[in-house]
C-alpha positions in Angstrom: 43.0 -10.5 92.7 42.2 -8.1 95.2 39.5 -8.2 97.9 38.1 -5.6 100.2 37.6 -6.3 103.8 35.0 -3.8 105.0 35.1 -3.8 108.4 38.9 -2.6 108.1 38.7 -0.7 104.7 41.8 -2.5 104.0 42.2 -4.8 100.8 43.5 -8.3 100.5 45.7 -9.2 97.7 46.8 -12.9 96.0 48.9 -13.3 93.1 50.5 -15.5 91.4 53.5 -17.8 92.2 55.2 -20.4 90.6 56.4 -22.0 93.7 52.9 -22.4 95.5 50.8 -24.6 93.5 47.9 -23.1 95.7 48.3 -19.6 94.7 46.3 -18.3 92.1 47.2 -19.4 88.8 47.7 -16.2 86.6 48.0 -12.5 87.6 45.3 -11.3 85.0 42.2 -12.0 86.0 39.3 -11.5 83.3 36.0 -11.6 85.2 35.2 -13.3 88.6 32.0 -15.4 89.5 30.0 -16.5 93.0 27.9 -19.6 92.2 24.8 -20.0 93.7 26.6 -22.5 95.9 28.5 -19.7 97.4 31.9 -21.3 95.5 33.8 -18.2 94.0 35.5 -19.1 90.1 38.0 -17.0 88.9 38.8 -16.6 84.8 42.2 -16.1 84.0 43.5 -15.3 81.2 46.2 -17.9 80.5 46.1 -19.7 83.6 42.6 -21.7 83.2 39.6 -21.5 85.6 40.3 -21.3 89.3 38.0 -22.2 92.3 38.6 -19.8 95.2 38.3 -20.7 98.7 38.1 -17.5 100.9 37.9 -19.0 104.3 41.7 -20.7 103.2 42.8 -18.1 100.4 43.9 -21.2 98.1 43.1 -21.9 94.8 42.1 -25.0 92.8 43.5 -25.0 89.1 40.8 -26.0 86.2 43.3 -26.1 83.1 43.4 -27.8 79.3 45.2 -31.0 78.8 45.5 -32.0 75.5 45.7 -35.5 76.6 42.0 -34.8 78.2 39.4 -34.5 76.1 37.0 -33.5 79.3 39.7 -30.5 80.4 39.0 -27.0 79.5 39.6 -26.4 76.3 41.7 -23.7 76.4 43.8 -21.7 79.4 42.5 -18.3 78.2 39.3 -17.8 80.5 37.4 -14.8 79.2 33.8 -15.1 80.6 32.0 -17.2 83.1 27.7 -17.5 83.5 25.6 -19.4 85.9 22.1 -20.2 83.8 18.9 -20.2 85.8 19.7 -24.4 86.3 22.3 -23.4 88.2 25.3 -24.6 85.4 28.3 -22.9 85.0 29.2 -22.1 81.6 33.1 -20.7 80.6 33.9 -18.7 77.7 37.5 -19.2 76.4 39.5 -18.5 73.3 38.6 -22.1 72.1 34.6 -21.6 72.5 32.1 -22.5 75.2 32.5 -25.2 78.8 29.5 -26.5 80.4 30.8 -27.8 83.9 30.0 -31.0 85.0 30.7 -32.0 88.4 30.3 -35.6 89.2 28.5 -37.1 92.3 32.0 -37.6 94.2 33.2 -34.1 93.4 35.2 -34.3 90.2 35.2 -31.8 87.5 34.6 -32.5 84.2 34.3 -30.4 81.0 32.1 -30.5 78.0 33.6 -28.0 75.1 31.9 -26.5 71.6 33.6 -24.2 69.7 33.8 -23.0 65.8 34.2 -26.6 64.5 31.0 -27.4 66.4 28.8 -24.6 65.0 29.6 -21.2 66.5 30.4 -18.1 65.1 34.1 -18.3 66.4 36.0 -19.8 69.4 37.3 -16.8 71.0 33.9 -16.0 73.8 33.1 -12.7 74.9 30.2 -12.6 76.8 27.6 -15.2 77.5 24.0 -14.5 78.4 20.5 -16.3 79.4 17.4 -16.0 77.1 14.6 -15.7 79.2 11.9 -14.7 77.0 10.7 -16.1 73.5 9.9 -19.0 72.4 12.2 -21.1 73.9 13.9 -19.4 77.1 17.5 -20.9 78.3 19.5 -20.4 75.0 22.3 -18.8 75.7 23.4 -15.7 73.7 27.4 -15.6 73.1 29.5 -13.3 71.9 32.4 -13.9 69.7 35.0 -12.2 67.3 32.9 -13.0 64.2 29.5 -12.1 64.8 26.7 -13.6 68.1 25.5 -17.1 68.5 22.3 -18.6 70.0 23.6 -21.7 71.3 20.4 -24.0 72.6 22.3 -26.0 75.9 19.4 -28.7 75.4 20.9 -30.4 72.1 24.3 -28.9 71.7 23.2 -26.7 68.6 24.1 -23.4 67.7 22.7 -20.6 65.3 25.1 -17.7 64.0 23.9 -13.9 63.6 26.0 -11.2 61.6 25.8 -9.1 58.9 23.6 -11.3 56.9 20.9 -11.2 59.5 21.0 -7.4 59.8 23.9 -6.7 62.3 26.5 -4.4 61.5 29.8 -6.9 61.0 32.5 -7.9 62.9 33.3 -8.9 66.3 31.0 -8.7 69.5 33.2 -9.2 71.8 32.2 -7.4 75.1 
């Protein structure tokens, strides 16, 4: 992760290492996000969801446990999304995270993936309706087709070839 200082034109780097459980927690990093909150989130691909503090340069580790059923489901981070509510949403290889962050600070995470009605687990990109009907599904992009997945009651509908796309993945 790299990050330009523009009053000295000179760029800061962090990368991973395994001895400093404070550094970031994968070299690969798959898309970044500032919150609305100001907090920066960092996907990484194989190392889970990171919470970046600049004014320290340390990292806090979101990973899956398979003990865990409110982890992250899966340490492949591939998309992150703040909705208009202000909600963060992660897009992994093992489908969609709504982040829920209790009263006291703790972080919690709430998964659906294929078995729960999308298209496919693997995310690609996940956008905001803001128009139609009923504005604040979210649009997702997967490796078999898109899915409108309505946040409100955990329900998803899938769009591919049937519907008039051409097949195959959307994954942006």
């Amino acid at each position: 992760l790299y990050r330009l200082d523009p009053a000295s034109g000179r760029f800061d780097s962090w990368r991973h290492d395994p001895a400093d459980p404070g550094s970031i927690a994968a070299d690969f990093v798959a898309s970044l996000l500032q919150d609305r909150k100001g907090r920066v989130w960092v996907a990484t691909v194989d190392g889970g969801l990171d919470r970046f503090d600049p004014a320290t340069g340390r990292f806090e580790h979101f990973r899956h446990d398979p003990a865990d059923p409110s982890s992250l489901s899966s340490n492949r981070v591939q998309a992150l999304y703040e909705d208009r509510a202000g909600t963060l949403w992660v897009g992994t290889a093992a489908g969609i995270n709504r982040l829920d962050e209790a009263a006291d600070g703790r972080i919690g995470f709430r998964s659906f993936g294929l078995r729960e009605g999308l298209a496919a687990d693997s995310i690609g990109a996940i956008l905001e309706d803001g128009a139609g009907p009923e504005p604040g599904q979210l649009w997702i992009s997967t490796t078999a087709g898109l899915s409108r997945f309505d946040p409100r009651n955990w329900t998803a509908r899938n769009y591919g070839a049937a519907d008039g796309l051409p097949g195959g993945s959307y994954f942006v």
